[in-house]
N, C-alpha and C positions, 0 to 999 in steps of 0.2 A: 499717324502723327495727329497729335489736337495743340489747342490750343491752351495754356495753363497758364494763374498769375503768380508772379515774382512779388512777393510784398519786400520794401525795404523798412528798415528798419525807423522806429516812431520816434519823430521831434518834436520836440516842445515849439509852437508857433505862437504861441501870445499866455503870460502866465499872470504876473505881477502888477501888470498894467487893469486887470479884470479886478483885483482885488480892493473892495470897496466902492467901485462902479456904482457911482448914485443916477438913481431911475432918470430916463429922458437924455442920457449921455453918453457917448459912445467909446470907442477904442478900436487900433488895427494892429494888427500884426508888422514886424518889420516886413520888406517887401523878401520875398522868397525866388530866387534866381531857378528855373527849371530848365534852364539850358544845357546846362551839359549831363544831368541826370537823364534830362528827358522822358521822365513818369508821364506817361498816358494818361490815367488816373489816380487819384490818390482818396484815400479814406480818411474823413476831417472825425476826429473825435470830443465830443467838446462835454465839461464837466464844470458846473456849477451851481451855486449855493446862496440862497439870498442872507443878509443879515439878519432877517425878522419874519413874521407870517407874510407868505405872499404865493401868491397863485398868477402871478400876471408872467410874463416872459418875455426872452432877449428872443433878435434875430439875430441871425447869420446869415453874414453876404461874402462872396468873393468879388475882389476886387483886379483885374485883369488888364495886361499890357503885355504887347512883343516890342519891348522896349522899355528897359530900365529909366524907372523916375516919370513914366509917363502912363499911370493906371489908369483907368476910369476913376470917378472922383466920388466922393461921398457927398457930394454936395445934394443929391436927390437919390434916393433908393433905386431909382428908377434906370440909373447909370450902371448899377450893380446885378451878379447875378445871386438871387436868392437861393440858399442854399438850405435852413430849416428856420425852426420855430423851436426853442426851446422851453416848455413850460416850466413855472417855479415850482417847489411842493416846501415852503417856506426855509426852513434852514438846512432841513433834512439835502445832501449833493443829490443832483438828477445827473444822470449823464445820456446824450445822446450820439448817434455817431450816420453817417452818412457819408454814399461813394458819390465822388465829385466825375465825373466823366470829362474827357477834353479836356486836363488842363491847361494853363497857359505858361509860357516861356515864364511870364513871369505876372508873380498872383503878393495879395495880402488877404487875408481873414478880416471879417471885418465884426463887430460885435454892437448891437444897440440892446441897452437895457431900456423896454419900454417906458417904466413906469417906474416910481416909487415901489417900496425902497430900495436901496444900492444892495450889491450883491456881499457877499461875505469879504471878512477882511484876507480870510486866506483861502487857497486851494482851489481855485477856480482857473480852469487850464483847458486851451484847443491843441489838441496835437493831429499830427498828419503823419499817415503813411503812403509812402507812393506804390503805384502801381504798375507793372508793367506785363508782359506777356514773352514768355518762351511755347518753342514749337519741342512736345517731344511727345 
């Protein structure tokens, strides 16, 4: 017997809210309930596109709580767990993707465009699959 992962199937966590994203500004996901799922980890996939030339890039935080409406706060980065860096390559979509290990009861995506200019008006999207493990 080993151990193998169960991926579930991919949600869209933050789509519309990303779209247009002017630099120095941020956005989160609504909060995402892990309780009765129970995903161990989960794989964040995140895809965007700026509106013009640009080489500068957003982060990515999660934002975490065992406790509905009470995550850590966006108030300082420093509250958050960092999760990537994604560079721009101007309008051309980048996409990157990263396995979140331990997740929490209950999480949000969290998104800062550093810099000038705002990201595209469409198509710009974090999704998540969870993760889990079977013994066979």
């Amino acid at each position: 017997m080993s151990l193998k992962p169960i991926f579930a199937a991919q949600t869209t966590l933050i789509s519309t809210e990303l779209d247009s994203l002017a630099g120095g500004s941020s956005a989160s996901s609504a909060e995402q309930n892990n309780g009765s799922d129970r995903y161990l980890d989960a794989q964040i996939d995140v895809e965007l596109a700026s509106a013009s030339a640009d080489t500068g890039y957003c982060s990515v935080y999660l934002l975490e709580g065992s406790e509905t409406g009470k995550l850590s706060t966006v108030a300082n980065v420093s509250m958050m767990r960092y999760l990537m860096d994604v560079q721009m390559n101007g309008t051309t979509v980048v996409r990157k993707s990263k396995r979140v290990q331990d997740l929490p009861k209950f999480y949000k995506v969290h998104i800062i465009k550093n810099a000038a200019p705002a990201l595209a008006a469409s198509g710009n999207t974090v999704k998540a699959t969870g993760v889990n493990v079977e013994n066979v």
